[in-house]
PQR file of N, CA, C, O and H, with PARSE charges and radii, in Angstrom:
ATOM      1  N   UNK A   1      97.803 103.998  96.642 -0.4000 1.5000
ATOM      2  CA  UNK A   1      97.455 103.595  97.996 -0.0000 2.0000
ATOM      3  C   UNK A   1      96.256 104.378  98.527  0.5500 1.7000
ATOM      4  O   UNK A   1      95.699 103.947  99.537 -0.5500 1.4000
ATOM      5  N   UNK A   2      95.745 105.643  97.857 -0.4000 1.5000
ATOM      6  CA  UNK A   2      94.524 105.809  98.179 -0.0000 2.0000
ATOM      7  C   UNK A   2      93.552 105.687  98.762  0.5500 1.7000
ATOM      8  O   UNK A   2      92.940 106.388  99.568 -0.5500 1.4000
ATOM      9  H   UNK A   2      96.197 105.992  97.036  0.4000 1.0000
ATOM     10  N   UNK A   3      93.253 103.725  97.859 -0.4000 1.5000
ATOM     11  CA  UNK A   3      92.205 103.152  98.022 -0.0000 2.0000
ATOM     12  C   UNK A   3      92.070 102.246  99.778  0.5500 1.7000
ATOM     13  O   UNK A   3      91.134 101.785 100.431 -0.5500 1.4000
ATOM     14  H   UNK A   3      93.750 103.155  97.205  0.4000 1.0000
ATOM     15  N   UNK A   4      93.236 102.332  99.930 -0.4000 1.5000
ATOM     16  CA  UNK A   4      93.194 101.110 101.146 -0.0000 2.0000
ATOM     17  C   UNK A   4      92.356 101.796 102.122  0.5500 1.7000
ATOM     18  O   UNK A   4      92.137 103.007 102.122 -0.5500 1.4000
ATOM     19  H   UNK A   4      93.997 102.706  99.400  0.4000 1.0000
ATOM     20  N   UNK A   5      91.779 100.715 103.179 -0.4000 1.5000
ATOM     21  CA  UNK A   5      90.960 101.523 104.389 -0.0000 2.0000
ATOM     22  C   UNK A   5      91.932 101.112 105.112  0.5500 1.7000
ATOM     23  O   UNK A   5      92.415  99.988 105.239 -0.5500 1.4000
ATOM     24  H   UNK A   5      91.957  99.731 103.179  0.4000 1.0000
ATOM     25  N   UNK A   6      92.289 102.498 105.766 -0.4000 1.5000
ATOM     26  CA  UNK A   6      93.240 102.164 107.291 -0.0000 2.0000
ATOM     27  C   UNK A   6      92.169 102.313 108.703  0.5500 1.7000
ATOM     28  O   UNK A   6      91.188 103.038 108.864 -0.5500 1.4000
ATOM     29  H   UNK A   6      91.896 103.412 105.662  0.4000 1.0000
ATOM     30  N   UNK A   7      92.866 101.225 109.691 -0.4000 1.5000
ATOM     31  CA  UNK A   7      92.573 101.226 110.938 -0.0000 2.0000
ATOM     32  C   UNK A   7      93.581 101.512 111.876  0.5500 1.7000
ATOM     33  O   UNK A   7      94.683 100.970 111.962 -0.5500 1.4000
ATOM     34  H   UNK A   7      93.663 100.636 109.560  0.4000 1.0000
ATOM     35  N   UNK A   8      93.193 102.256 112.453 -0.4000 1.5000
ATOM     36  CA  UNK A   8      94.207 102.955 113.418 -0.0000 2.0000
ATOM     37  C   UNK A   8      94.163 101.528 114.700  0.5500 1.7000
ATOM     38  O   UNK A   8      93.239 100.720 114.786 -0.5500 1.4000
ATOM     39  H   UNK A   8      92.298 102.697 112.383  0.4000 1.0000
ATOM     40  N   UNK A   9      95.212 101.543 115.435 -0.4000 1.5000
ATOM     41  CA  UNK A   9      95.918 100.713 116.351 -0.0000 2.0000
ATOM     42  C   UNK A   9      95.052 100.637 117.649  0.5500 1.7000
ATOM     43  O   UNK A   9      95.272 101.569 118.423 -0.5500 1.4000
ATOM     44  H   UNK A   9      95.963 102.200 115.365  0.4000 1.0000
ATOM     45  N   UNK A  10      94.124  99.739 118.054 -0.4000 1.5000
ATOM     46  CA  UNK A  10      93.456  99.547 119.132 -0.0000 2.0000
ATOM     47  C   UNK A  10      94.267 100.261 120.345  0.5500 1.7000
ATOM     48  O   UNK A  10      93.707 100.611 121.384 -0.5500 1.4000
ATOM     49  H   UNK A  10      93.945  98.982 117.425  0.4000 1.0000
ATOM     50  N   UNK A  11      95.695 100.442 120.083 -0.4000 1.5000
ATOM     51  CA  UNK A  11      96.318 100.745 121.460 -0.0000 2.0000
ATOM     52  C   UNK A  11      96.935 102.204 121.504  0.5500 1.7000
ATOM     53  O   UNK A  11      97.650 102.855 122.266 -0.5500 1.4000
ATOM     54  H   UNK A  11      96.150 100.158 119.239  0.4000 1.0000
ATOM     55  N   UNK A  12      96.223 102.396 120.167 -0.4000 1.5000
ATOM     56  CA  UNK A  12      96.737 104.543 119.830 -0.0000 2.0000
ATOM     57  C   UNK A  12      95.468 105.101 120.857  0.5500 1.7000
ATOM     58  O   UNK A  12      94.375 104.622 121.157 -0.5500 1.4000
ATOM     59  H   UNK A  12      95.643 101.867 119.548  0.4000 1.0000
ATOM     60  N   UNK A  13      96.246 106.459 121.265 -0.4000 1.5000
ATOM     61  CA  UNK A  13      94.727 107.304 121.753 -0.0000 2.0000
ATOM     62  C   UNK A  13      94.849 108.226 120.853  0.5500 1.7000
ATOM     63  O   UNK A  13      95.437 108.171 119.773 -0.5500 1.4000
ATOM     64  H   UNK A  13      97.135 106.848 121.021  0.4000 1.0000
ATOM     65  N   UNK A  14      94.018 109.456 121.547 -0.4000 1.5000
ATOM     66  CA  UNK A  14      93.836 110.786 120.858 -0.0000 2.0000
ATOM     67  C   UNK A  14      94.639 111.856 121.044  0.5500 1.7000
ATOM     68  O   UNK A  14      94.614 112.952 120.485 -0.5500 1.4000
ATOM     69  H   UNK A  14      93.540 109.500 122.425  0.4000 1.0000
ATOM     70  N   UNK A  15      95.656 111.256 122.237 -0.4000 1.5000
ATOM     71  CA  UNK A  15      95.638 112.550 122.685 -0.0000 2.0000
ATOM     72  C   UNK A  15      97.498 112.711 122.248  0.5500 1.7000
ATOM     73  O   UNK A  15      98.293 113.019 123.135 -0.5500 1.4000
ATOM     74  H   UNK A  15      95.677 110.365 122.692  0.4000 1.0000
ATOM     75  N   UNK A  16      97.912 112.484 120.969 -0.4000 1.5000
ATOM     76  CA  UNK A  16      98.906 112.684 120.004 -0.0000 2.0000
ATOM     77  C   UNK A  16      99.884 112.105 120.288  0.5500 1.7000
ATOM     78  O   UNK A  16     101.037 112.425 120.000 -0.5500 1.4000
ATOM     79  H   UNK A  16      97.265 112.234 120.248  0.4000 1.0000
ATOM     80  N   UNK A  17      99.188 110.348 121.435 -0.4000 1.5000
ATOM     81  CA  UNK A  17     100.696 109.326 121.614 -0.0000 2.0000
ATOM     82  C   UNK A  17     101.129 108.614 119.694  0.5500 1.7000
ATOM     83  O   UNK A  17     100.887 108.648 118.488 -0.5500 1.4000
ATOM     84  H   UNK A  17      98.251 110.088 121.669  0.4000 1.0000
ATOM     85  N   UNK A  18     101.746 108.178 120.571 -0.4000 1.5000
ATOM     86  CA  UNK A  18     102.406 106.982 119.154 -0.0000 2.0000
ATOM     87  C   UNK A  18     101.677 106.045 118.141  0.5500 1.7000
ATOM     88  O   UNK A  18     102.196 104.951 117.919 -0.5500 1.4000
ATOM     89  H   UNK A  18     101.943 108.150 121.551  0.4000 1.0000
ATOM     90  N   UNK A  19     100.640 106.347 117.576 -0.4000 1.5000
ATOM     91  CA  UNK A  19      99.366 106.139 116.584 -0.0000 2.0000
ATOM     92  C   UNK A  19     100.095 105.692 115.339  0.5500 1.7000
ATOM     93  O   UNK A  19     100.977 106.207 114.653 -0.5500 1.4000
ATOM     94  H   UNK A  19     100.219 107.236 117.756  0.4000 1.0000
ATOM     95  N   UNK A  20      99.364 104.456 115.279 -0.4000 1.5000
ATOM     96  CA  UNK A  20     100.016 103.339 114.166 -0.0000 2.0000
ATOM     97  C   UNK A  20      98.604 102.744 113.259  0.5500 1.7000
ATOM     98  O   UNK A  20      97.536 102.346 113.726 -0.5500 1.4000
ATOM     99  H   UNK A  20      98.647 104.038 115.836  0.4000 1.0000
ATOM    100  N   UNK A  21      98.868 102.806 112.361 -0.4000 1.5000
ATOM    101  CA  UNK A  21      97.742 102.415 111.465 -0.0000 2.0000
ATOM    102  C   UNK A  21      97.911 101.204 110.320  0.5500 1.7000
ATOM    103  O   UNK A  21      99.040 100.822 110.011 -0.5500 1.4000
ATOM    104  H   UNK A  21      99.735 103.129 111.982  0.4000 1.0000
ATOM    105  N   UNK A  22      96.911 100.723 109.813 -0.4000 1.5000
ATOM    106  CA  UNK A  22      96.974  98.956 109.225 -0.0000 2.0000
ATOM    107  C   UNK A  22      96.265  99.402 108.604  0.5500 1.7000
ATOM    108  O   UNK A  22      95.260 100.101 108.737 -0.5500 1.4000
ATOM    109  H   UNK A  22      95.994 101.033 110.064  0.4000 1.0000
ATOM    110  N   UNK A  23      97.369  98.546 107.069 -0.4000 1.5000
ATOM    111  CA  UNK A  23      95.869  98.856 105.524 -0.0000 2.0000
ATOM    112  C   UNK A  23      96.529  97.544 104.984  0.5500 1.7000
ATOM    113  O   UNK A  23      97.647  97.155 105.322 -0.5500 1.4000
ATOM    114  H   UNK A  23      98.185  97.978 106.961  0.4000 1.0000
ATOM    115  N   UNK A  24      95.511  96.771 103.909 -0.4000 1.5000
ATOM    116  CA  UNK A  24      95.666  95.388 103.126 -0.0000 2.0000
ATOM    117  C   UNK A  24      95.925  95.947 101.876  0.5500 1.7000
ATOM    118  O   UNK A  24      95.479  97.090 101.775 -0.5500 1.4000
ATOM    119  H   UNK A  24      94.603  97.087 103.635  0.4000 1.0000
ATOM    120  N   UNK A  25      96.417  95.580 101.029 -0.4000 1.5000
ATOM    121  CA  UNK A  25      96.830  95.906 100.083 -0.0000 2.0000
ATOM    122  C   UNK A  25      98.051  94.851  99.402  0.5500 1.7000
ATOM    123  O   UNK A  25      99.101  94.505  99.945 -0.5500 1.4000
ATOM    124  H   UNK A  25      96.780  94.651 101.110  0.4000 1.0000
ATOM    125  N   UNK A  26      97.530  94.464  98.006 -0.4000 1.5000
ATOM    126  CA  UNK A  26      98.656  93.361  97.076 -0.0000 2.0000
ATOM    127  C   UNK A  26      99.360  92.179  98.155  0.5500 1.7000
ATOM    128  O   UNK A  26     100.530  91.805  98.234 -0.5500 1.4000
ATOM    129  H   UNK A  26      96.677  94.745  97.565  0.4000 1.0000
ATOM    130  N   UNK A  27      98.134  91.761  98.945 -0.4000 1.5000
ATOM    131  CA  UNK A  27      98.246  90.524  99.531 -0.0000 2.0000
ATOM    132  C   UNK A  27      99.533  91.055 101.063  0.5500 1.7000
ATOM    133  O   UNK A  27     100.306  90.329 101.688 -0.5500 1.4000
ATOM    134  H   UNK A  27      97.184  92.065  98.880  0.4000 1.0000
ATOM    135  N   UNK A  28      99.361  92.035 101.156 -0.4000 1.5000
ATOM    136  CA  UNK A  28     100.246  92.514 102.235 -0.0000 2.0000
ATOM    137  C   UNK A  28      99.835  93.318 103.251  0.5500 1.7000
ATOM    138  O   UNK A  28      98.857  94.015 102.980 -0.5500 1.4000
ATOM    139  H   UNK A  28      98.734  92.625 100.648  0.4000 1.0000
ATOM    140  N   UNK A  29     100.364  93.441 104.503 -0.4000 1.5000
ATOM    141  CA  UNK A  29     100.039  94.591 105.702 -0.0000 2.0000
ATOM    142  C   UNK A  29     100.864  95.827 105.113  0.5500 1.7000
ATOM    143  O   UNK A  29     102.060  95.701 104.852 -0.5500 1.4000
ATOM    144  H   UNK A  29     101.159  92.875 104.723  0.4000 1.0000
ATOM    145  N   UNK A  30     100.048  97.253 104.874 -0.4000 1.5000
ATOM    146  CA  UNK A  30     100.669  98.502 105.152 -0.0000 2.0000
ATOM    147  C   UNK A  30     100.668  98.990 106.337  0.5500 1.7000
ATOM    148  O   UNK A  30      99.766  99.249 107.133 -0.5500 1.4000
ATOM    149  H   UNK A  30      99.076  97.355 105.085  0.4000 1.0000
ATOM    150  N   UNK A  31     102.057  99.108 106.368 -0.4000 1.5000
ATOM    151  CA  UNK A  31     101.900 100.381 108.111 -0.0000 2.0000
ATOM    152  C   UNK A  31     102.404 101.857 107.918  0.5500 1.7000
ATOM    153  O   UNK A  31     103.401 102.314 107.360 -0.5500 1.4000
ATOM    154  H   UNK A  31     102.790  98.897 105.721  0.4000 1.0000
ATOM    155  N   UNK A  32     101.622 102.285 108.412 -0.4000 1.5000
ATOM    156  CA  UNK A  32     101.976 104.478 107.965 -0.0000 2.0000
ATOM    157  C   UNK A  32     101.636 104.592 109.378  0.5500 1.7000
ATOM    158  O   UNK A  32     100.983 103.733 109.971 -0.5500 1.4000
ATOM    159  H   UNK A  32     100.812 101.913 108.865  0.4000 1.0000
ATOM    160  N   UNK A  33     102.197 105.930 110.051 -0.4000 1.5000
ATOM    161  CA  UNK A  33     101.904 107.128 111.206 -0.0000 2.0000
ATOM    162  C   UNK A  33     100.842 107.373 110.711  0.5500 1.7000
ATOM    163  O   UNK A  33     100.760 107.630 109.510 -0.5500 1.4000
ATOM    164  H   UNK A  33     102.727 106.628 109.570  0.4000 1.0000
ATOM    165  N   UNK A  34      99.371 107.342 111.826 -0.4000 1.5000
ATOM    166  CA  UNK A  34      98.877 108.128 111.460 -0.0000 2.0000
ATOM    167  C   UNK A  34      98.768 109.475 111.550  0.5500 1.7000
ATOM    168  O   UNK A  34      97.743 110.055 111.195 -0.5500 1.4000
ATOM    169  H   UNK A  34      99.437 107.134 112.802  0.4000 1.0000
ATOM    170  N   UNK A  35      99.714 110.033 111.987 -0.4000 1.5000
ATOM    171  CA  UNK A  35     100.499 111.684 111.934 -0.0000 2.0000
ATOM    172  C   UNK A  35     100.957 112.182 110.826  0.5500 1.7000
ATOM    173  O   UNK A  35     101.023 113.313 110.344 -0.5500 1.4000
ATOM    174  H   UNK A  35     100.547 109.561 112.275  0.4000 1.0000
ATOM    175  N   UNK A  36     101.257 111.154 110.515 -0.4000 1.5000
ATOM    176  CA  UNK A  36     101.601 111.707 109.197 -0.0000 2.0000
ATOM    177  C   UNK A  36     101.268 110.940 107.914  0.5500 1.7000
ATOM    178  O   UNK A  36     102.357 110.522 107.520 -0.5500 1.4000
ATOM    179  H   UNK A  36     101.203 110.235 110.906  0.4000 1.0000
ATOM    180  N   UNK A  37     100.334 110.552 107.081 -0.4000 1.5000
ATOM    181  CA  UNK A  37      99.548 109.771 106.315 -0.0000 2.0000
ATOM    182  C   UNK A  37      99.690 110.036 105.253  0.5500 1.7000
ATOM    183  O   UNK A  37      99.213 109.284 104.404 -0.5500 1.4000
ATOM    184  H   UNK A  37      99.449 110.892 107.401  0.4000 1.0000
ATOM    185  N   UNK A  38     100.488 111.351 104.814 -0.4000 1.5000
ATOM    186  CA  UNK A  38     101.256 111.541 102.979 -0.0000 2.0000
ATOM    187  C   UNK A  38     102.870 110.609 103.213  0.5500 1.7000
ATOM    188  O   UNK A  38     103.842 110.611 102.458 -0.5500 1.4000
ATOM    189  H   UNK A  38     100.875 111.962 105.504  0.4000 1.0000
ATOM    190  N   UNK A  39     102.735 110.061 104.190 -0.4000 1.5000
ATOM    191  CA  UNK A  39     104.600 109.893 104.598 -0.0000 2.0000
ATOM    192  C   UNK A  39     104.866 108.587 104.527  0.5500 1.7000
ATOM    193  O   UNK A  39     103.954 107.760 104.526 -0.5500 1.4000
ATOM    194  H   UNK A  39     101.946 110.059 104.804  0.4000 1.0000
ATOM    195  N   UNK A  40     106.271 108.217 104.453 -0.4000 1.5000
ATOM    196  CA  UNK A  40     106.191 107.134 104.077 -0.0000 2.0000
ATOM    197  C   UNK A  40     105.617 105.938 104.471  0.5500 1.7000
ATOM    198  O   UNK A  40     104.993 106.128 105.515 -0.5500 1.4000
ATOM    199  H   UNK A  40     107.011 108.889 104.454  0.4000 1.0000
ATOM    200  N   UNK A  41     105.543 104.656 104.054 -0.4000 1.5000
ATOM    201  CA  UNK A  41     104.707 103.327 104.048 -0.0000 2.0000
ATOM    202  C   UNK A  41     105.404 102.185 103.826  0.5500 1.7000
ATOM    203  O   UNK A  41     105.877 101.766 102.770 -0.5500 1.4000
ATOM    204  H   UNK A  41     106.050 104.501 103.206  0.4000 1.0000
ATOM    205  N   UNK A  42     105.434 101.496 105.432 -0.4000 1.5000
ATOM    206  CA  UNK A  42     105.946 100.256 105.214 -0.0000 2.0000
ATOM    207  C   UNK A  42     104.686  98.650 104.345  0.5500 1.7000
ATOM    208  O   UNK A  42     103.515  98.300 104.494 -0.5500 1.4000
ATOM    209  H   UNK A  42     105.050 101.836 106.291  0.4000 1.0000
ATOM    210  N   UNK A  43     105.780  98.213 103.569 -0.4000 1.5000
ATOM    211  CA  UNK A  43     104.858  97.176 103.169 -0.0000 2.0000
ATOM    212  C   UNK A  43     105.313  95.655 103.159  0.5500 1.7000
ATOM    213  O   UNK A  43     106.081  95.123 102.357 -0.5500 1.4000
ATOM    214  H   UNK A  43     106.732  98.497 103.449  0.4000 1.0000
ATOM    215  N   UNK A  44     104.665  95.085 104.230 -0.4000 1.5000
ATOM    216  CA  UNK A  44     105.293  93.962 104.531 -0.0000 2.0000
ATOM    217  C   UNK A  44     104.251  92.454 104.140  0.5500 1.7000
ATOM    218  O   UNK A  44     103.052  92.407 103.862 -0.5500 1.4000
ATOM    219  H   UNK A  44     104.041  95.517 104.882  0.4000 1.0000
ATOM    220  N   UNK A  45     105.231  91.382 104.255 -0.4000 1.5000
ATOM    221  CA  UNK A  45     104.305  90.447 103.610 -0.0000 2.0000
ATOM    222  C   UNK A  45     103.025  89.791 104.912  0.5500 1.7000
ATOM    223  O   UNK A  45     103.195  89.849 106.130 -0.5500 1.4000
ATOM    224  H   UNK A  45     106.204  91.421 104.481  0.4000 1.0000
ATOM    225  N   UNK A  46     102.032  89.316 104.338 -0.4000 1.5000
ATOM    226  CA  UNK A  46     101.204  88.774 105.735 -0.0000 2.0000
ATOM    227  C   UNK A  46     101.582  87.587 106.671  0.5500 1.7000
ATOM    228  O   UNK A  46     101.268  87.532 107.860 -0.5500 1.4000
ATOM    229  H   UNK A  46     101.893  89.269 103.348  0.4000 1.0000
ATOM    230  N   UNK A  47     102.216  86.751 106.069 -0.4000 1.5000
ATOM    231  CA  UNK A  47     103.145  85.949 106.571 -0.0000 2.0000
ATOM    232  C   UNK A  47     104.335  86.303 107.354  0.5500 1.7000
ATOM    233  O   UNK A  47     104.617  85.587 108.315 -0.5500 1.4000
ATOM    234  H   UNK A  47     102.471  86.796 105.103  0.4000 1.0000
ATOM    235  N   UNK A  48     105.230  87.534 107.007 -0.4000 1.5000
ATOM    236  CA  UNK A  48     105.932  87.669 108.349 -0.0000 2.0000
ATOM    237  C   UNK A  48     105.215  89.014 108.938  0.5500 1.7000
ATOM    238  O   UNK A  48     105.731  89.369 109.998 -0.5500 1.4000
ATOM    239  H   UNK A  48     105.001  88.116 106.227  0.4000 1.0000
ATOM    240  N   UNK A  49     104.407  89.635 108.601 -0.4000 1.5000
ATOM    241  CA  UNK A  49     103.538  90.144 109.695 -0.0000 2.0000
ATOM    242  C   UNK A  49     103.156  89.434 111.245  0.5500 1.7000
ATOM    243  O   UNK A  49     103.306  89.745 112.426 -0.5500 1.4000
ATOM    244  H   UNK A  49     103.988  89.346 107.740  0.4000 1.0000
ATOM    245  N   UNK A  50     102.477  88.109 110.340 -0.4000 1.5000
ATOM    246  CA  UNK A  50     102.169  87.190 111.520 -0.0000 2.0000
ATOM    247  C   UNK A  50     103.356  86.493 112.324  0.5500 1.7000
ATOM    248  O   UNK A  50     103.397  86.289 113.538 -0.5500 1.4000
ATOM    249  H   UNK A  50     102.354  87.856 109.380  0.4000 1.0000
ATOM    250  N   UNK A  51     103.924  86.305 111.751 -0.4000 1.5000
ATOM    251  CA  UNK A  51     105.608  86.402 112.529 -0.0000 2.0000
ATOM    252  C   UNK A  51     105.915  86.915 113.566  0.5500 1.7000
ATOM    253  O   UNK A  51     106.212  86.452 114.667 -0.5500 1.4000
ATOM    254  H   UNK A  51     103.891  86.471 110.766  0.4000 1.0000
ATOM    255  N   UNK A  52     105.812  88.158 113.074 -0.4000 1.5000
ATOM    256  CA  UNK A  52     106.133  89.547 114.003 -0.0000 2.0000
ATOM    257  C   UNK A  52     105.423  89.680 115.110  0.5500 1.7000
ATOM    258  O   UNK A  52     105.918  89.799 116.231 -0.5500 1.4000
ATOM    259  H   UNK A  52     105.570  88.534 112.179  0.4000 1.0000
ATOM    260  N   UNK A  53     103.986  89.665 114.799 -0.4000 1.5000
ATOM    261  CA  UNK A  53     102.515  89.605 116.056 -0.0000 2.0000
ATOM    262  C   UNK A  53     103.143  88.573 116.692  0.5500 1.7000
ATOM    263  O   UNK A  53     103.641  88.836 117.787 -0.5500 1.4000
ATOM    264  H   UNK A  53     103.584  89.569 113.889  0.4000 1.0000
ATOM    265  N   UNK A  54     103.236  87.492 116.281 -0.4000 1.5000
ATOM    266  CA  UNK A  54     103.351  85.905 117.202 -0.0000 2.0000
ATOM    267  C   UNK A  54     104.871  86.056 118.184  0.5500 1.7000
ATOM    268  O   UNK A  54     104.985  85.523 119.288 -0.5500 1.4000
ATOM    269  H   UNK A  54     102.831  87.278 115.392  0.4000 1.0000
ATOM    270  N   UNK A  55     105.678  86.671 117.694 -0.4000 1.5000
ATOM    271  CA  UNK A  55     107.268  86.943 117.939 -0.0000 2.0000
ATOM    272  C   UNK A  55     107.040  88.069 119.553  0.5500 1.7000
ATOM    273  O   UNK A  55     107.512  87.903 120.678 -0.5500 1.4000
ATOM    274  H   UNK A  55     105.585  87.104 116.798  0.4000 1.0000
ATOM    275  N   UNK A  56     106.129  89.178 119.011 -0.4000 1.5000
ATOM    276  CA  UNK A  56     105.793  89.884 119.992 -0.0000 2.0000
ATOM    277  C   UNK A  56     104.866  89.943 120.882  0.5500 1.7000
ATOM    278  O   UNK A  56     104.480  90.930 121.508 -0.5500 1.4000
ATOM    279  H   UNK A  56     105.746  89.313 118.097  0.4000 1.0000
ATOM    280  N   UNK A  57     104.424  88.612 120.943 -0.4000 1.5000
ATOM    281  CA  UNK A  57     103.017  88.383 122.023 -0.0000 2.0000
ATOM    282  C   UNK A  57     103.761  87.475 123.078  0.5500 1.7000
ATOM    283  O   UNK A  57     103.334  87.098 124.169 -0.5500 1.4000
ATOM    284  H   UNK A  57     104.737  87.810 120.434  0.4000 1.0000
ATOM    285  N   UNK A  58     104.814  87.251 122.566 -0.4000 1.5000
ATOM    286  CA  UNK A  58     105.481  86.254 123.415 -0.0000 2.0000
ATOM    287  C   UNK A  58     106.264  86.732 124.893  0.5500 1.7000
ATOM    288  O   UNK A  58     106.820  85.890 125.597 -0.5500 1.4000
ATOM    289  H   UNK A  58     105.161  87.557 121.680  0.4000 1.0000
TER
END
């Protein structure tokens, strides 16, 4: 997992709130803390990713 580029969460700040980060990888969304970035890694499919976004915009 190295290789992935993560983007930290348009809605994280700096100042050490709840910072969530997004990487692509084997056709899927990774999500890691970015607090903690050796730690574990959710890996979910892009299809219920978009699920999830659409589920929670509602």
């Amino acid at each position: 997992m190295a290789a992935i580029a993560w983007r930290k969460s348009s809605r994280s700040t700096n100042n050490g709130g709840a910072c969530v980060e997004l990487g692509s990888a084997w056709g899927a969304v990774v999500v890691r803390d970015s607090k903690d970035p050796d730690g574990p890694k959710l890996l979910v499919a892009r299809r219920a990713f978009a699920a999830l976004l659409s589920d929670l915009k509602r």
